[in-house]
Backbone as a ProteinNet text record, in pm:
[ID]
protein_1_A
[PRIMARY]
XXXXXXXXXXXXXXXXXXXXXXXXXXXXXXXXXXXXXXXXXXXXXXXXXXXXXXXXXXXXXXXXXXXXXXXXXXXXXXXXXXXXXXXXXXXXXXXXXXXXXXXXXXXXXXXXXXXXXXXXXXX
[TERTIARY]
11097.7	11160.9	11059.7	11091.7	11025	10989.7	10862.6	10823.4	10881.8	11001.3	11060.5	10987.8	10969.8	10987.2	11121.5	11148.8	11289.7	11372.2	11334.8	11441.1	11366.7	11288.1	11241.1	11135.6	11084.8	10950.4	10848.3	10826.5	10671.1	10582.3	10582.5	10501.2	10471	10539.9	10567.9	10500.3	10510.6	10487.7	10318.3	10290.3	10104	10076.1	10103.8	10050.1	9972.5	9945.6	9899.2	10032.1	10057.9	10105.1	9993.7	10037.5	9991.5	10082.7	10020.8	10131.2	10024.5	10076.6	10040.2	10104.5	10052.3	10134.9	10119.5	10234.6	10200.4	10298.5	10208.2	10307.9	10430.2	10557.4	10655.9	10704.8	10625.5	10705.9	10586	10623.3	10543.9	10583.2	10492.9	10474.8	10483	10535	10462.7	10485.1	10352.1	10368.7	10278.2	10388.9	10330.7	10314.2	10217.5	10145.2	10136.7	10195.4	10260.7	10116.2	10114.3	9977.5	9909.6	9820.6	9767.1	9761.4	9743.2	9790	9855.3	9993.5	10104.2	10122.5	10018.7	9990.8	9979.8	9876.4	9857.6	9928.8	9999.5	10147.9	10221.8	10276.7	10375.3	10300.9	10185.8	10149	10136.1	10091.7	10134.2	10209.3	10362.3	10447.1	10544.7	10455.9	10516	10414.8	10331.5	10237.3	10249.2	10299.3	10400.1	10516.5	10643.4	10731.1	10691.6	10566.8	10600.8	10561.4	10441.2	10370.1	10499.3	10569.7	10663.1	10768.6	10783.7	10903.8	11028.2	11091.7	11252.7	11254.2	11232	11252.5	11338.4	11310.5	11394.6	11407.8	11295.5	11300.9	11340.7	11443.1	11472.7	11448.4	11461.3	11456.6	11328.7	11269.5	11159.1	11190.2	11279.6	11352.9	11335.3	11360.8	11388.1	11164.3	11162.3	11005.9	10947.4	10925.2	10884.1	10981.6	11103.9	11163.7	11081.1	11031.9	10979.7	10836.6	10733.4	10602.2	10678.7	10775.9	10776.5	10772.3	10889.8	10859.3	10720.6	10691	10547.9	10395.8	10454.3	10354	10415.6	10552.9	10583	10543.5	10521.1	10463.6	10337.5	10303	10185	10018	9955.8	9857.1	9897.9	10043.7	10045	10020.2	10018.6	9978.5	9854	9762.8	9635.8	9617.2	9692.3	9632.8	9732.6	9811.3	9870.8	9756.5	9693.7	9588.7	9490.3	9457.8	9302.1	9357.5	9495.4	9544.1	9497.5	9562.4	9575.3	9380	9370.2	9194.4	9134.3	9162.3	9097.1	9134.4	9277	9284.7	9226.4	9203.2	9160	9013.2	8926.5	8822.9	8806.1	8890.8	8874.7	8942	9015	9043.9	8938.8	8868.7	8735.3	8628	8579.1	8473.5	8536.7	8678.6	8661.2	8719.2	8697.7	8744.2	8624.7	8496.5	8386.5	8293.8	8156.1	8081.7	8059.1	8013.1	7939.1	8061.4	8231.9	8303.7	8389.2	8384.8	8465.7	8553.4	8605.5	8715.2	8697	8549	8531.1	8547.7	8561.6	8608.7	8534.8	8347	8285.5	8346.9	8352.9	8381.3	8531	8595	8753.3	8744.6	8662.4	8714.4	8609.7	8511	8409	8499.6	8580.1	8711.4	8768.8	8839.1	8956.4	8876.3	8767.3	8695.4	8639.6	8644.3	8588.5	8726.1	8836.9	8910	9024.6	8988.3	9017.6	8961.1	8831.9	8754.3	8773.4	8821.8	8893.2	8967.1	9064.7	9149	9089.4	8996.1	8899.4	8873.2	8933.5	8843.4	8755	8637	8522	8524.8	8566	8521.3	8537.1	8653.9	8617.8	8516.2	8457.6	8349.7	8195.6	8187.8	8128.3	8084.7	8203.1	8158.2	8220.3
7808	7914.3	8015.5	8086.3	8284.6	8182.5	8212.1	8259.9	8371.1	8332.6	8498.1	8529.4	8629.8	8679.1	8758	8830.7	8931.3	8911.5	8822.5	8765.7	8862.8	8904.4	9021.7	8954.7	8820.8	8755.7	8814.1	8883.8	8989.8	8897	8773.4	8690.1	8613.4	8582.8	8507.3	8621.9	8727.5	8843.6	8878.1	8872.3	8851.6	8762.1	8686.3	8503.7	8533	8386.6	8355.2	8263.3	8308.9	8243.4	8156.8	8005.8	7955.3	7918	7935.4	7895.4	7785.8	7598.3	7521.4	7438.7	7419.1	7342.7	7216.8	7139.8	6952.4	6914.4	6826.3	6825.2	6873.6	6826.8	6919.8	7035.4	7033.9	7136.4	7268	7335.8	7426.3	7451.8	7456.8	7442.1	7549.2	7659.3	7756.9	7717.7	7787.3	7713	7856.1	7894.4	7984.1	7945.8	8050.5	8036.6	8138.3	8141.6	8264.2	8278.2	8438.7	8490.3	8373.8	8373.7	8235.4	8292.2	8424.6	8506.1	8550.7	8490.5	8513.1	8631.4	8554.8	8652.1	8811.1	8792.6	8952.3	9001	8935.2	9043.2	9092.1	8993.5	9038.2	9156.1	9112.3	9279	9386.5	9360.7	9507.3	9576.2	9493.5	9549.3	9603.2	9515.5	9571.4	9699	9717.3	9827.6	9927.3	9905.4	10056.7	10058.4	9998.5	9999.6	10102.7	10050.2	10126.9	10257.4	10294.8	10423.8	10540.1	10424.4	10542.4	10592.6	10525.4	10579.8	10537.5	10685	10648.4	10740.7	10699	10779.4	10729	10718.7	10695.4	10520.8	10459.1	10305.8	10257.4	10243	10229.6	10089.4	9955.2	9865	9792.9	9699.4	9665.4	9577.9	9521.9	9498.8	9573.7	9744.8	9775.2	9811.8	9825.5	9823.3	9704.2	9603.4	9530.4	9502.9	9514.1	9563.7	9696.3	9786.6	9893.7	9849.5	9763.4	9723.5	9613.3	9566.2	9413.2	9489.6	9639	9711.8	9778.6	9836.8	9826.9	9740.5	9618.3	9529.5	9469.2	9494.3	9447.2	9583.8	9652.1	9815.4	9793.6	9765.8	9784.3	9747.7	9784.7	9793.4	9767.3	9788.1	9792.4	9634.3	9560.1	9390.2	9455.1	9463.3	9492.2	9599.8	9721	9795.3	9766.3	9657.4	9582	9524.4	9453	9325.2	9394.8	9491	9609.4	9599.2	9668.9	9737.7	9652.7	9527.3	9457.9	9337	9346.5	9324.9	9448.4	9568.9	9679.3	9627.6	9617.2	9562.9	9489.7	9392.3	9249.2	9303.5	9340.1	9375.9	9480.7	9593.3	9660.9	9612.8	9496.2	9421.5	9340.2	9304.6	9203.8	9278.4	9413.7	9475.5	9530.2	9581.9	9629.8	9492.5	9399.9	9293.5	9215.8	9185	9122.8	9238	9091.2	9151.9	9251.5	9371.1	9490	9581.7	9539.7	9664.2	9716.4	9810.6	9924.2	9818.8	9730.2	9648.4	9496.9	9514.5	9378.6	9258.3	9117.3	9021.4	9003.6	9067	9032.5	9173.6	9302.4	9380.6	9407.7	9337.4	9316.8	9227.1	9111.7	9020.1	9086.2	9117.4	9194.2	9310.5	9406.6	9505.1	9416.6	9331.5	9263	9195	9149.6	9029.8	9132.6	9249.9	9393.6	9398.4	9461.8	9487.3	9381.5	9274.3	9175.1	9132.3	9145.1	9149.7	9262.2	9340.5	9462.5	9395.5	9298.8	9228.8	9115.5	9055.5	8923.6	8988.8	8877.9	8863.6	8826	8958.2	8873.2	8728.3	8634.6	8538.3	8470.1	8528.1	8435.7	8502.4	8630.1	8665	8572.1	8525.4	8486.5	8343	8301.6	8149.2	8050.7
9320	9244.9	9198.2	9141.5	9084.3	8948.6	8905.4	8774.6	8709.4	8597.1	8582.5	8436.5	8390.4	8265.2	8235.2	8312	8283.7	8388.1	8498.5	8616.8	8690.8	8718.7	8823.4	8908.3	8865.3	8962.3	8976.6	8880.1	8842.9	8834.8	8777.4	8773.5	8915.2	8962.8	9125.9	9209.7	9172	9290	9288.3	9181.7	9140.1	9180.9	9175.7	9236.7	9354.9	9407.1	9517.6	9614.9	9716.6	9835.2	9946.2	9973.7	10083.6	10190.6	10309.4	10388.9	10471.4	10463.5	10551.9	10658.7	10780.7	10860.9	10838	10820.9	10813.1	10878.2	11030.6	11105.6	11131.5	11095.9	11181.3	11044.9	10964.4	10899.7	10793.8	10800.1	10746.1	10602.1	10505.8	10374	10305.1	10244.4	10163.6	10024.8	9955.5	9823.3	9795.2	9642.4	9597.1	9432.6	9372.1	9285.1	9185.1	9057	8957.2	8931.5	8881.6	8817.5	8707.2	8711.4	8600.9	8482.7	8481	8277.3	8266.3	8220.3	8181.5	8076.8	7955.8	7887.5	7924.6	7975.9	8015.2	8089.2	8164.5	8211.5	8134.8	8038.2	7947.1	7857.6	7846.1	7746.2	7847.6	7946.1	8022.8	8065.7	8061.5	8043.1	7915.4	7809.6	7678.3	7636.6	7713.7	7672.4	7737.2	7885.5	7947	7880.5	7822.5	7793.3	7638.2	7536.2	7448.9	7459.4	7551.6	7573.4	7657.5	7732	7802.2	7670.1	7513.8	7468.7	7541.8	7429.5	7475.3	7607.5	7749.7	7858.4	7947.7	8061	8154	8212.5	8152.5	8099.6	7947.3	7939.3	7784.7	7754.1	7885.4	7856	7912.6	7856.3	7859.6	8027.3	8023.4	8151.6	8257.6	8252.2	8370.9	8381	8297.1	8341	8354.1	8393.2	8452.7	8587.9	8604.2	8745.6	8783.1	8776.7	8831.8	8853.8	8808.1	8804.1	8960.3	8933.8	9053.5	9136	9163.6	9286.8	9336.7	9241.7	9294.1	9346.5	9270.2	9337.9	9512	9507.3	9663.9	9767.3	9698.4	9856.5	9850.1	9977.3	10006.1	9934.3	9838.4	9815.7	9656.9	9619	9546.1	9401.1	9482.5	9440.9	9355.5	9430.5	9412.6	9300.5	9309	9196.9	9091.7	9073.7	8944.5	8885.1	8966.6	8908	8892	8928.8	8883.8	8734.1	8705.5	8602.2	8513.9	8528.6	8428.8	8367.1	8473.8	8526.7	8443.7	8451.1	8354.2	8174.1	8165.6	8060.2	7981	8047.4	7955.2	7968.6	8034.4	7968.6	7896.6	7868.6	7783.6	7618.2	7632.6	7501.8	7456.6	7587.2	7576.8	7521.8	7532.9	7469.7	7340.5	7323.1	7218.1	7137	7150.5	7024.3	7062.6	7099.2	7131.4	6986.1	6968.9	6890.4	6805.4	6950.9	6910	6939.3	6953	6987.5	6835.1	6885.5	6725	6632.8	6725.2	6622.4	6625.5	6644.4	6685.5	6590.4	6643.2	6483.6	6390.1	6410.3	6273.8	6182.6	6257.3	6149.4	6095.1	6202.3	6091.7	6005.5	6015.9	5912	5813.8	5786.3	5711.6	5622.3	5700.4	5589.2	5550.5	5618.7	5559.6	5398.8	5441.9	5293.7	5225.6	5232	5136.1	5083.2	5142.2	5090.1	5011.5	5007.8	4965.5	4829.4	4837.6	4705	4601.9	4621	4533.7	4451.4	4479.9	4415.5	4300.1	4337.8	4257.2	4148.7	4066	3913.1	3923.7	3773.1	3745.3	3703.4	3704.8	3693.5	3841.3	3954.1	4109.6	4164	4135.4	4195.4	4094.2	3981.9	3936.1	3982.6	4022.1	4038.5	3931.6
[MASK]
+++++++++++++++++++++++++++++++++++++++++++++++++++++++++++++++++++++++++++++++++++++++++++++++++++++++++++++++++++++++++++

């Protein structure tokens, strides 16, 4: 069966397909994208950037991403897309990036301490 998220097999369609012969019968066995995750945000992340347009439902955009990964080349520049993604979530939430987790949790425990009494800041 399809890996579905929205019944469209967006997930099944990223995958990997094998096809083996064993003896009298031939095997295919396919293989849903292994980050689930990151599909679903890439399609909730075209869905919100497009607005209210001509995809209103988060549904029909990931039906419009499945069609494009079945033309041609188009497999491939899904998984760039989403391959661009995750490393650009990876640098900017790593270390040294703008939002990275030492300096969110660093505002968050600044702006948190605004709140403390002198005596929990005292000890």
């Amino acid at each position: 069966g399809q890996a579905k998220l929205f019944g469209n097999g967006l997930q099944t369609a990223l995958g990997s397909t094998s096809v083996q012969r064993r003896r009298s019968a031939v095997v295919t066995e396919r293989r849903g994208y292994p980050i689930c995750g990151a599909v679903v945000h890439i399609v909730t992340e075209i869905w919100l950037r497009a607005g209210k347009g001509t995809l209103d439902s988060i549904v029909d955009v990931e039906k419009e991403i499945a069609a494009v990964v079945c033309e041609g080349e188009g497999k491939a520049l899904v998984q760039r897309c989403i391959g661009t993604m995750l490393t650009e979530i990876a640098t900017e939430l790593g270390c040294n990036g703008p939002r990275g987790i030492p300096q969110s949790m660093k505002k968050r425990l600044d702006q948190d301490k605004l709140q403390w009494t002198p005596e929990a800041v005292s000890g």
